[in-house]
C-alpha positions, 0 to 999 in steps of 0.5 A: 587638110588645114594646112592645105586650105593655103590652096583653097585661093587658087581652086576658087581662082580657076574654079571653072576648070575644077567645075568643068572637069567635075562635069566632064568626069560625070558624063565619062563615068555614065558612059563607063557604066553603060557599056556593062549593061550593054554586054549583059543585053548582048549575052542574054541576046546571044543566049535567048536568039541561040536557043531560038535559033537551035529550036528553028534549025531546019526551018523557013524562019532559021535564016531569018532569025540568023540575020536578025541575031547577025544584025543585033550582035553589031549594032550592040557591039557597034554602040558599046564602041561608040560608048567607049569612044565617048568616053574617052573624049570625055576623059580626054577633057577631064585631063584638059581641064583638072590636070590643067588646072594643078599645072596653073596651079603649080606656076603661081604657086612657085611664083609666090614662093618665089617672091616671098624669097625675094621679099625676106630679108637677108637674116632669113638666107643667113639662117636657111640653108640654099638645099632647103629653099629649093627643096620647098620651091621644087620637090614640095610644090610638085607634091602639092601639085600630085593632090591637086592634079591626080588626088582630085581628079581621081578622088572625084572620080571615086565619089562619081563612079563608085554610088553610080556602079553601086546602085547598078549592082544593088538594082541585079542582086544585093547579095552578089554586090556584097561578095563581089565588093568584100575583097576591096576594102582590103584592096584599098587597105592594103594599098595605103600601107604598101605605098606608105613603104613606098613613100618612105623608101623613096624619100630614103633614096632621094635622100640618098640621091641628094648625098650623091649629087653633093659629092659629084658636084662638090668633086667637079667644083673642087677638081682643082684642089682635088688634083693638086692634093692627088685625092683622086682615089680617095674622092673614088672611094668616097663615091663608091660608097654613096653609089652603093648606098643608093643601089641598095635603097633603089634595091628595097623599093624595088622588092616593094614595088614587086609586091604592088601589083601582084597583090593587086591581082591577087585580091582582084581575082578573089573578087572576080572568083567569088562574083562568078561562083555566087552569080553561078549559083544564083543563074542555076536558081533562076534568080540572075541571068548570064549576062548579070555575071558578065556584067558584075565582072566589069563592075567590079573591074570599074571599081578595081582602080577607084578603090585601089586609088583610095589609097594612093590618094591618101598617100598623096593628100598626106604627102602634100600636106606635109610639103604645104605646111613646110611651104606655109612655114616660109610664106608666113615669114614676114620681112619686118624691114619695111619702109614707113613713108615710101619716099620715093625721090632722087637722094643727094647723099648725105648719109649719117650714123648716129649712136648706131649699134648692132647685133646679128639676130641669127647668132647674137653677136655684137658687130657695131657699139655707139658708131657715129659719123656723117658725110657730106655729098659728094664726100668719101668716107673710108672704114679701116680695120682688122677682120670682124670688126664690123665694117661689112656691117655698115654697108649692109646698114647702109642697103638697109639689109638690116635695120639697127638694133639701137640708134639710126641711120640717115640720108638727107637727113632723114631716117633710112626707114623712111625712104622705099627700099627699092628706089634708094637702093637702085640710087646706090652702087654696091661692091660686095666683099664676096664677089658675086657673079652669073652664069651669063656674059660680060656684058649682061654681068655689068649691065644686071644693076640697070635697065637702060645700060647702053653698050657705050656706059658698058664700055667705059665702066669696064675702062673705069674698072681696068677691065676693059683691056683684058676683055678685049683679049678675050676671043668673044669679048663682052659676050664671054660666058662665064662659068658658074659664079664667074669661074671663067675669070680670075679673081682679080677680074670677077672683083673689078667686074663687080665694080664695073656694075656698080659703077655703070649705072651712075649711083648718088651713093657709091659703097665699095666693100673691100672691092680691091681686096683680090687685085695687086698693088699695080692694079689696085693703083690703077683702079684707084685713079680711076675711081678718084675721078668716079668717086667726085661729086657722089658720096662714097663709102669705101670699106678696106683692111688696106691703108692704101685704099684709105688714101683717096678718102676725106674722112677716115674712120678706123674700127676696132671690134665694133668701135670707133677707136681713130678719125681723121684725115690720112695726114691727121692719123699718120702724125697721130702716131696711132692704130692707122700708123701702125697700118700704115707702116706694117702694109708699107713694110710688105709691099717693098717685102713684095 
């Protein structure tokens, strides 16, 4: 239970459902346990009145005591209706106020989880696989929410109704509520081990399940691949196989499941068996009446799901402790990229890296050695180099995704850690090397980095991007959806869409992230005017393995695992005859190969 004490907060925070839904379950098990003795009045009624009646047959007072015995049997019947009506009302609000509560309890719960998702930063999604964090947000929390719904409700439920049955069978006879209570321990024992069988065969099939839906998806996805590789057959194959594997496991459970509610019978029977042969040799010693062993019949009926449950309830309890402490894990997490000062003001975009060196904590390797450079508002600074040589570092430096391992970073002079995350980074307008999109329209895709983006900043950020032509040939325009990550769109278009967005919302500190690395040349020449007139007056930072993206910039700055090896300006770094020239030269070779 310690790790489930995280959910203490939120019974106190609706304590009065958990309260009320105590009270409503009393009040509904008190007029569960009524209705027994109630059928033992009638029965002995029904007994004691028929043997008057017999010994009146014939006589003046025959008829009345008929009517009597008549009018007795259908206000005893008539109550024991009220009583069960009663009670269902009651357990009507048992499940208005406990299962309310866990469903409450369920929506804060995975809204916390969320935010804290939110919050972590991006080494923690470099290290958890996206599978994991929506098994911890889905199928954890709805366990959780089995223990806080169903395993308090009905462990409650036990604590109320079983010394309440109990003490109305100790009041008739305790020798006949030890043998009619000897099989159910066994009843509970049994059903906590068969529903740990269960549990794990189902945990194999979801498992199972997982596998299937990974191919199915990754077979859709990739149909295009799968097709012009004419793997059909093979994808087939490798489907029948998981199919397979999952109707066996689904075969198993099957098996146990067949066994559930035989066994269940199966003892309560033994139960019911030994109450009526011991209360049948009592009723012949004289010590109980008939009624009495109709009476203990329903007890036992009464405790029959209680006990049964116990072990449910075990299970559940174990079930979501286990998925707590998996959702503690990610809720302890602490996001150690924090702001120091929350400055929260306009900035004007002066940015600097000074001695900066960095190493990617998940896999320790050395992206940046002793990087400095400064640029001036308004200025545009480009980074040039091969893959991995750490220029999409210095963007996610830059968004403060991640904080130095040595040096510092500064924006108008002061240090990156002073400012709020928030406020600088909504200052900024960012292209991500790996394009990123929504499943939503054109026109909500490039309005996502703001809140008051007008229709009419929308169009010209489209324009700006070169983008706009080929939206109007689309037949819905800016209300296009688009597919999974953008898949309705070339690449081409899903990489200026990007720039669409970061440009659209006006940002002081503009990062372009090898943002023309999907288009052609004519494109790129294209957007590249466009964005020389963006780019004037904010200071942007463009990140390229190509020479020509380099052009518009004042400063240029060529890496090379990890270091600063030429600076300069285009005209300074081609007479320097260097690294940049040879660039140059072998990417001017292409194009005029192309």
């Amino acid at each position: 239970m310690k790790e489930l004490s995280h959910l203490n907060k939120y019974l106190f925070k609706y304590k009065f459902l958990l309260i009320l839904g105590i009270i409503f379950l009393a009040v509904s098990n008190y007029f569960a346990v009524w209705p027994a003795r109630v059928v033992r009045y009638a029965l002995d009624y029904v007994t004691e009145s028929f043997g008057l009646y017999r010994a009146a047959d014939g006589s003046a007072i025959s008829s009345s005591l008929f009517d009597d015995f008549e009018t007795g049997i259908l206000i005893l019947g008539g109550l024991i209706i009220v009583m069960a009506l009663t009670r269902g009302f009651f357990l009507f609000l048992v499940r208005q106020t406990i299962i309310v509560m866990s469903r409450k309890i369920e929506f804060d719960l995975k809204n916390e989880v969320f935010d804290q998702y939110q919050k972590l930063p991006l080494s923690f999604y470099r290290k958890n696989n996206t599978g994991d964090l929506m098994n911890r947000i889905s199928e954890d929390v709805t366990r959780v929410r089995m223990y806080l719904g169903p395993g308090i409700m009905y462990g409650i439920n036990l604590l109320i109704l079983f010394p309440m049955v109990i003490y109305e069978m100790l009041r008739v006879n305790a020798e006949l509520t030890f043998y009619a209570l000897l099989p159910l321990p066994v009843l509970s024992v049994s059903i906590y081990l068969v529903n740990n069988i269960i549990n794990k065969r189902s945990e194999e099939i979801q498992e199972s399940l997982s596998d299937l839906s990974t191919h199915v998806q990754e077979a859709f996805s990739g149909i295009r691949v799968l097709k012009a590789f004419v793997r059909e057959m093979d994808s087939s194959r490798k489907f029948n196989i998981a199919s397979e594997e999952y109707k066996d496991k689904s075969l198993k459970l099957t098996f146990v499941n067949a066994l559930f509610f035989p066994l269940i019978m199966a003892l309560i029977g033994l139960s019911i068996i030994l109450t009526i042969y011991i209360g049948g040799n009592k009723v012949i010693k004289g010590e109980i009446t008939y009624g009495n062993i109709a009476e203990f019949v329903l007890y036992v009926n009464m405790l029959t799901w209680p006990v049964t449950a116990l072990g449910w309830i075990t299970s559940i309890i174990q079930r979501a402790a286990a998925s707590q402490k998996r959702i503690n894990q990610f809720l302890k997490e602490e996001n150690h990229i924090q702001s120091t000062e929350n400055l929260d003001v306009d900035i004007v975009g002066k940015l600097a890296f000074e001695n900066v060196s960095f190493v990617y904590p998940d896999s320790g390797i050395k992206a940046l050695d002793q990087v400095s450079f400064e640029v001036s508002p308004g200025e545009s600074i480009a980074i040039i180099g091969t893959t991995g040589s750490g220029k999409s570092t210095i963007a996610n430096l830059i968004l403060r995704l991640y904080d130095t391992t040595q040096g510092g970073v500064k924006i108008d002079g002061k240090p990156i850690e002073a400012y709020d995350i928030s406020s600088m980074r909504s200052q900024m307008g960012y292209v991500p090397q790996d394009v990123f999109l929504f499943s939503d329209s054109i026109e909500n895709n490039i309005a996502f980095g703001g809140d008051d983006i007008t229709k009419e900043q929308i169009i010209q950020a489209a324009k700006d991007a070169d983008l706009y032509d080929n939206i109007d040939d689309f037949p819905e325009g800016f209300q296009t959806m688009l597919g999974e990550r953008g898949i309705t769109l070339s690449g081409g278009q899903k990489q200026r869409t990007s720039i669409a967005r970061a440009i659209v919302k006006n940002p002081k500190l503009l990062i372009l992230d090898d943002a023309l690395s999907a288009v052609d040349t004519n494109t790129e020449n294209t957007i590249l005017k466009s964005l020389a007139r963006i780019m004037k007056g904010r200071t942007s930072v463009i990140i390229s393995h190509r020479v020509s993206s380099a052009k518009l910039a004042d400063k240029i700055i060529v890496l090379d695992d990890g270091k600063i090896i030429e600076q300069g300006t285009n005209e300074s770094l081609l007479a320097a005859g260097g690294v940049y020239k040879e660039l140059y030269d072998k990417q001017l070779k292409q194009e005029e190969e192309a």
